[in-house]
C-alpha positions in Angstrom: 0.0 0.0 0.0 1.1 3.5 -1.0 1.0 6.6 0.9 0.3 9.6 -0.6 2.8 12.2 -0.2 1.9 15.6 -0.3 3.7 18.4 -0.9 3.7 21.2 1.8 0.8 24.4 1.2 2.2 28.1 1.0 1.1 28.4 4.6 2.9 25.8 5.7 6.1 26.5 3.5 5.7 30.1 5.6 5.2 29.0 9.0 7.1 26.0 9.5 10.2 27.9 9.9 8.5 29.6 13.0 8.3 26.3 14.8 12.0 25.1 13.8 14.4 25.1 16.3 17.5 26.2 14.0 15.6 29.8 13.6 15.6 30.8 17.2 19.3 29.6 17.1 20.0 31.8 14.6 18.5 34.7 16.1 20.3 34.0 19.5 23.6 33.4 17.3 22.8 37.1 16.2 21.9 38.8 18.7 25.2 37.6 20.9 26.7 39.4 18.0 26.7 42.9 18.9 28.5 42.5 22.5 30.7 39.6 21.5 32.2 41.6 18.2 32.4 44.4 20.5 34.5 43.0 23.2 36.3 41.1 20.9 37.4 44.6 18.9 38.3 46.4 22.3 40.4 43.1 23.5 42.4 42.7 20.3 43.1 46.2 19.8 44.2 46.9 23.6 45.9 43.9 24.1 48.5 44.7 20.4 48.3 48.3 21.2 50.0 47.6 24.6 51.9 44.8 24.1 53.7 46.9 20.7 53.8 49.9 23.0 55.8 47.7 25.7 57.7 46.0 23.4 60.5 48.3 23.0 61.1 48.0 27.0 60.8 43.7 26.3 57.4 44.1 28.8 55.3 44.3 25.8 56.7 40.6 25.2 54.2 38.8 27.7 51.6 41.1 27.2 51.6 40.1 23.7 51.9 36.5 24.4 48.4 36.7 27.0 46.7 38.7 24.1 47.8 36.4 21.1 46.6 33.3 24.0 43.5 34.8 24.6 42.3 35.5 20.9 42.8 31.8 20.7 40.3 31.0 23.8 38.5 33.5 22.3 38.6 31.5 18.8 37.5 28.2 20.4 34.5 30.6 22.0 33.1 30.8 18.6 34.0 27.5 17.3 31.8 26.1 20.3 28.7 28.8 19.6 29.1 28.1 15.5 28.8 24.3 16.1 26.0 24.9 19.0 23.9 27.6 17.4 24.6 27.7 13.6 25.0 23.2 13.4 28.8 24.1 11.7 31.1 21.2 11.2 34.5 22.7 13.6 37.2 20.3 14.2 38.4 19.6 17.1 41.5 21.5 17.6 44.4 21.8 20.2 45.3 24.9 21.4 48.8 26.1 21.1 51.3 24.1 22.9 54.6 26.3 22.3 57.3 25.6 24.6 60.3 27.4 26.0 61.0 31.1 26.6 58.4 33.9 26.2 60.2 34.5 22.8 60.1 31.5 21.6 56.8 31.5 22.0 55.6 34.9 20.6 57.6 33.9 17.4 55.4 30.5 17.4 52.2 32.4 17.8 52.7 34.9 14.9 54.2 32.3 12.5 51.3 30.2 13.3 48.4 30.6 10.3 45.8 29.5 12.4 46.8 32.4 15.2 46.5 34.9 11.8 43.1 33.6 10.8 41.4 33.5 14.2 42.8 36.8 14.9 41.3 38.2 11.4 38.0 36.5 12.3 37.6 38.1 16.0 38.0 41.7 14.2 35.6 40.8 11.6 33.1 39.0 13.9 32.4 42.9 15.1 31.2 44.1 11.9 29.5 40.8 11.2 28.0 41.0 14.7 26.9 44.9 14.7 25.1 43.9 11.0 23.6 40.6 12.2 22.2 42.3 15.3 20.9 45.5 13.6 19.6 43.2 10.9 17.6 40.5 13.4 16.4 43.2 15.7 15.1 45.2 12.6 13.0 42.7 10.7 11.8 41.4 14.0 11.0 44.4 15.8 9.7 46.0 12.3 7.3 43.0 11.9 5.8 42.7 15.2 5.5 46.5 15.8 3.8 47.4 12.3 1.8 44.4 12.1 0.3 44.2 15.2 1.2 46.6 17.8 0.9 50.1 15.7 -3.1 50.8 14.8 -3.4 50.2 19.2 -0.7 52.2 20.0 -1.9 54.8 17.2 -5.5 54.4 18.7 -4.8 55.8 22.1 -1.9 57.8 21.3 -2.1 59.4 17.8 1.4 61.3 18.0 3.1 58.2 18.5 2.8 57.1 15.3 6.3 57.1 12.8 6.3 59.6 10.3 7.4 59.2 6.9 8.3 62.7 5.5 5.1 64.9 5.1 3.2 61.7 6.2 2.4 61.3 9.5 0.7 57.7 10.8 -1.6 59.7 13.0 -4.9 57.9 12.6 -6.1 54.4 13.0 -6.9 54.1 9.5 -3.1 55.3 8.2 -1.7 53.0 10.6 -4.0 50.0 8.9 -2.4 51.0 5.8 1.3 49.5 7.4 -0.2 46.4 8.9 0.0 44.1 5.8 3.7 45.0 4.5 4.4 44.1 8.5 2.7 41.4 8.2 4.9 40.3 5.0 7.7 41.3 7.2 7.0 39.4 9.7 5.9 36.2 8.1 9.6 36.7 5.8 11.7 37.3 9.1 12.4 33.4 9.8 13.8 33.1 6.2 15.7 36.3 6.9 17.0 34.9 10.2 17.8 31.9 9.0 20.0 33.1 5.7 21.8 35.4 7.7 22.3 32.4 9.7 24.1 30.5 6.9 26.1 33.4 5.8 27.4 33.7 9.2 27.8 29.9 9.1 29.9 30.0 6.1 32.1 32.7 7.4 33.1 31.0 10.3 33.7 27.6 8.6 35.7 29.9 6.4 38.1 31.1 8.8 38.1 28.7 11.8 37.7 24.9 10.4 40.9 24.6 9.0 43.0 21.9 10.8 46.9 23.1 10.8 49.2 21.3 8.8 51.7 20.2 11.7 47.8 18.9 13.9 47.3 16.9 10.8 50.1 15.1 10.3 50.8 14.7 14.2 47.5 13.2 14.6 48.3 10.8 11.9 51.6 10.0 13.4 49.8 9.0 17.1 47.4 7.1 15.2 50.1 5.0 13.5 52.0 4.7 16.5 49.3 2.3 17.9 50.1 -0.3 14.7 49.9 -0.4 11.2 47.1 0.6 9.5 45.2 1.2 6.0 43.6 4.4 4.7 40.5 3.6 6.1 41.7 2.6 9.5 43.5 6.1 9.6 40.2 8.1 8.1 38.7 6.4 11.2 41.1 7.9 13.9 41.3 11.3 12.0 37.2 11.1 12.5 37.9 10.5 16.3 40.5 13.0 16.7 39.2 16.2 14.8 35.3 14.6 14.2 33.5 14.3 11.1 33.6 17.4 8.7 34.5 19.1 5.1 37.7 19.7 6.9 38.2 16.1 6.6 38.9 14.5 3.3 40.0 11.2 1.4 41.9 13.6 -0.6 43.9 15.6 2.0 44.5 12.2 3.8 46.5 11.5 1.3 48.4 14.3 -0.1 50.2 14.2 3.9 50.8 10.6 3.6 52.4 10.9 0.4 54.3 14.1 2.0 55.2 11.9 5.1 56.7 9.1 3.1 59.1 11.5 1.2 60.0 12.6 4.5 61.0 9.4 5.6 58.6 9.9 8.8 55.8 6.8 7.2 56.6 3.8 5.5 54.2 1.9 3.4 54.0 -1.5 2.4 51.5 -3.3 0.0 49.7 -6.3 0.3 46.4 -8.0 0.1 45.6 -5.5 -2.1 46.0 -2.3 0.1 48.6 0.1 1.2 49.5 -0.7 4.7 50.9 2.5 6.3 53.5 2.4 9.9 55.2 5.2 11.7 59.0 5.1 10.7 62.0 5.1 13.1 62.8 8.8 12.3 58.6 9.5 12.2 58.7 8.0 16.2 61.3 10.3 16.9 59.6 13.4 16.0 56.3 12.2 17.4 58.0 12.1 21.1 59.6 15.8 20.5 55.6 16.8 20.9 
């Protein structure tokens, strides 16, 4: 026996998105926009402003080690909310490890590409977050107010109605006039949420879901070091380690095991049909200088 499907009516097309979880998310994701950007813009720029300030007397040294430390917390901050509120695909990453003086490690930190992106993305994350927020807080607040609010408020209080140039929403029947573009507002604000949503989705899979190089290849190294193992075996443990993902691919597997066997740090061996891949003598070496 065969059910009938049927496809969804216009009215539900419009209001299922009000009863979706993902929408509110989105909104939430936005409207933590505004203070987060805005925190993250007067952190960045205090901390490098002092620590280049200091630098000349070698304070500045730690002070930029702390800031360049803190935009990384500050990094996996967003990763967490992008994954929680926006369903993005983050892997999971290590935070930096760097060893040795305070030199050593502010040299690390600013040839690291990672420390470079997540720095670029806190800085853009305030203009992102000041639009996002003026944008949710608009369509919302637009909707609601001259949908359904207005012609009351207009009712008992005719000089609180907007005015657009020489016309003034001063009368119940001139605020009727506004109620059903609000109400097209309103019905369009999920979509709106929700697209802004995916942009901001995007943006942060853009500059925080890249695993580093050096994380890759270790994690590949610890994961042979437990035994030899096939492609599949190490997709497996990658999938473990950094969780499933774009960032994650057959193809990138690959390239880094081809690089790791011209380095001498994998060997590979074929049989029963497969390549069989096992942490070298010189790759065991450099896995316990990490």
């Amino acid at each position: 026996m065969n059910a009938e499907v049927h496809p969804p009516t216009f009215l539900e097309t419009v209001l299922h998105p009000y009863v979706e979880r993902r929408t509110y998310l989105a909104l939430l994701y936005a409207l933590l926009g505004l203070p987060l950007g805005v925190f993250y813009l007067v952190f960045v720029v205090t901390g490098l402003s002092l620590g280049l300030g200091l630098l000349v007397t070698l304070a500045g040294i730690p002070v930029l080690v702390l800031t360049l430390a803190g935009c990384r917390s500050l990094a996996q901050l967003e990763r967490t909310l992008a994954v929680s509120l926006l369903d993005a695909s983050m892997p999971r990453v290590e935070s930096g490890r760097e060893r040795g003086s305070l030199w050593r490690r502010l040299v690390s930190q600013l040839r690291s590409s990672m420390v470079w992106r997540e720095l670029a993305f806190l800085l853009i994350r305030f203009a992102t977050g000041v639009a996002s927020f003026s944008i949710a807080v608009s369509v919302v607040t637009g909707g609601v107010y001259y949908g359904l609010v207005q012609p009351f408020v207009v009712a008992f209080f005719p000089s609180a109605g907007p005015q657009f140039g020489s016309w003034s929403v001063n009368s119940v029947g001139r605020a009727l006039l506004l109620v059903p573009p609000g109400l097209v507002l309103l019905l369009i604000t999920p979509a709106i949420i929700n697209a802004q949503g995916r942009a901001e989705r995007a943006l942060a899979s853009a500059f925080l879901a890249r695993i580093p190089r050096a994380e890759f290849r270790r994690a590949i190294a610890r994961s042979l070091a437990r035994g030899e193992t096939d492609a599949f075996g190490l997709m497996a443990d990658l999938e473990l380690y950094f969780g499933p993902g774009p960032h994650l691919t057959p193809v990138r597997l690959e390239a880094n095991l081809l690089a790791m066997v011209d380095l001498d740090f994998v060997v590979v061996e074929r049989r029963g049909g497969r390549d069989r891949y096992g942490l070298s003598a010189k790759g065991q070496q450099a896995l316990a200088q990490f």
